[in-house]
C-alpha positions in Angstrom: -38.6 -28.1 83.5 -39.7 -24.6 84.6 -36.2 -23.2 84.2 -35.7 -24.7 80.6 -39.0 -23.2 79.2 -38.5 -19.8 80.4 -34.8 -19.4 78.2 -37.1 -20.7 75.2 -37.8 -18.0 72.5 -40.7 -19.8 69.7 -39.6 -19.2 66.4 -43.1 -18.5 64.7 -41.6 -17.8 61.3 -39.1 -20.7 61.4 -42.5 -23.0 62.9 -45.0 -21.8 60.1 -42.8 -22.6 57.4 -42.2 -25.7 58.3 -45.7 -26.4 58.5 -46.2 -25.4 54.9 -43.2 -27.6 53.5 -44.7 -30.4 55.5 -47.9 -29.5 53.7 -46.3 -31.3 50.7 -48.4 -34.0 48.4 -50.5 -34.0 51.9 -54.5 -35.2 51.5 -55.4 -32.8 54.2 -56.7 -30.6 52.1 -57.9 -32.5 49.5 -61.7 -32.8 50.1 -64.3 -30.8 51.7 -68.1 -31.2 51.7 -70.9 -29.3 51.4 -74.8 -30.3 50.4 -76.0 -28.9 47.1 -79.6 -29.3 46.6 -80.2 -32.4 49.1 -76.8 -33.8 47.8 -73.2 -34.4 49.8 -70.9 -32.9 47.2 -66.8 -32.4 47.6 -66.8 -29.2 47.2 -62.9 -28.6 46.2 -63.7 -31.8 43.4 -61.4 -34.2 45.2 -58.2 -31.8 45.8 -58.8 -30.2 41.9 -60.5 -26.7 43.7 -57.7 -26.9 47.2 -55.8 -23.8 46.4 -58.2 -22.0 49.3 -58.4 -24.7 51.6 -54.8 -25.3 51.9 -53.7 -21.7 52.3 -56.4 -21.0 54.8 -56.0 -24.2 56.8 -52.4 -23.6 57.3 -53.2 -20.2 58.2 -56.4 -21.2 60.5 -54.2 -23.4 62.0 -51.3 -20.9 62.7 -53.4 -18.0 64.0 -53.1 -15.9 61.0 -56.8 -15.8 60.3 -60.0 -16.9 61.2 -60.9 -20.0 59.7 -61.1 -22.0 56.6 -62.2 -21.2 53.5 -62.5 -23.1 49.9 -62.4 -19.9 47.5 -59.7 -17.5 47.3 -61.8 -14.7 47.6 -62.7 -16.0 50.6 -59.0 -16.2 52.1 -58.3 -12.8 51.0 -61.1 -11.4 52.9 -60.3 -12.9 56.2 -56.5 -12.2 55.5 -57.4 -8.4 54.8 -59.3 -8.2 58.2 -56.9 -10.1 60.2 -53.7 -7.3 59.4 -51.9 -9.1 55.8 -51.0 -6.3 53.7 -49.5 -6.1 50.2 -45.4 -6.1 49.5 -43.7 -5.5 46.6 -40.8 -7.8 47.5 -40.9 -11.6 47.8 -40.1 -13.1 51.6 -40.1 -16.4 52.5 -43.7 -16.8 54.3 -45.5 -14.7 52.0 -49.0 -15.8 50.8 -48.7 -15.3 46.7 -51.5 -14.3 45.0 -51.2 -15.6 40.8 -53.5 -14.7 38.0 -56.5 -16.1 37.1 -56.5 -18.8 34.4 -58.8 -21.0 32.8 -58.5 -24.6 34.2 -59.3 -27.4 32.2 -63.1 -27.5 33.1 -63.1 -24.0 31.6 -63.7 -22.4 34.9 -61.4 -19.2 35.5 -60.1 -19.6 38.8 -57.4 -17.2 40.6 -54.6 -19.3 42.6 -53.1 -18.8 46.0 -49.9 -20.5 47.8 -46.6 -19.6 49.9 -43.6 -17.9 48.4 -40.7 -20.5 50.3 -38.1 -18.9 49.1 -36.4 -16.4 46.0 -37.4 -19.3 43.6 -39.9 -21.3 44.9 -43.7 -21.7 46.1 -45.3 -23.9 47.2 -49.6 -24.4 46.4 -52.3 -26.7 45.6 -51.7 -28.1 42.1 -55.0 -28.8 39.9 -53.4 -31.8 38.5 -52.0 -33.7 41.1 -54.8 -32.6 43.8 -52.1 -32.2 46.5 -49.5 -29.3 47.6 -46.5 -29.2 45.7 -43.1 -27.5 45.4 -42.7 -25.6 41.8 -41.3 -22.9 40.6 -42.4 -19.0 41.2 -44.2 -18.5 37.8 -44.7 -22.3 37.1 -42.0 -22.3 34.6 -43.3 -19.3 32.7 -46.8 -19.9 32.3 -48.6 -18.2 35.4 -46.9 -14.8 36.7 -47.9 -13.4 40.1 -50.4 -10.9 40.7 -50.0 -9.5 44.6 -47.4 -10.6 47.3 -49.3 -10.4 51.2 -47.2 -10.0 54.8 -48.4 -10.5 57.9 -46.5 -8.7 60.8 -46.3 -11.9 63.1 -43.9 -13.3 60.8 -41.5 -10.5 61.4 
């Protein structure tokens, strides 16, 4: 057995992205609890607020940052210390960064998910509460704001 693993190279790109894809219309992500004043409250609203969670479990899990978080903010941070830097070009991997927009609560909220490939992503959606596949710009109605690398996937 010995002699088989050591002709093994990982694939950590090929690995990580199919962790993401199998991240798709997955409840992993969906809740997470926090108590606001005495009260147990799901903090992401039942998979509405996952955008975070998702991209920074994934990431958590793969060694590409610290640990989780539920606001983007929040995963850019850690991201920023743990080496991700901005590209102008899109590579499958890459964490995408979207504008803000106003979600249907009226909150403004920025948005944050993996470029999979030249035309498609792969994020949290508000209305189904899970990962989904969609399109880059969500069929023309949100357009992307930063593209992030991290050298591991190299």
């Amino acid at each position: 057995m010995a002699k088989f693993l050591s002709k093994v190279k990982f694939n950590f790109l090929g690995t990580y992205i199919a962790r993401v894809r199998g991240s798709v219309e997955s409840n992993l992500f969906k809740s997470a609890f926090g108590w606001v004043n005495n009260s147990l409250v799901d903090l992401t609203e039942a998979g509405e607020l996952s955008c975070g969670a998702h991209v920074s479990g994934i990431l958590a899990m793969t060694g590409l940052i610290k640990e989780m978080h539920l606001t983007v903010d929040g995963v850019l941070k850690d991201m920023e210390q743990f080496g991700w830097y901005e590209i102008k070009n899109l590579k499958p991997g890459a964490i995408l960064l979207w504008e803000p927009k106003i979600t249907k609560q009226g909150r403004i909220c920025a948005h944050v998910g993996f470029c999979i490939d030249n035309l498609s992503a792969i994020s949290n959606s508000e209305t189904s509460k899970v990962p989904i596949q969609h399109s880059l710009d969500y069929d023309g109605t949100r357009k992307i704001e930063k593209i992030f690398w991290h050298p591991k996937l190299d």
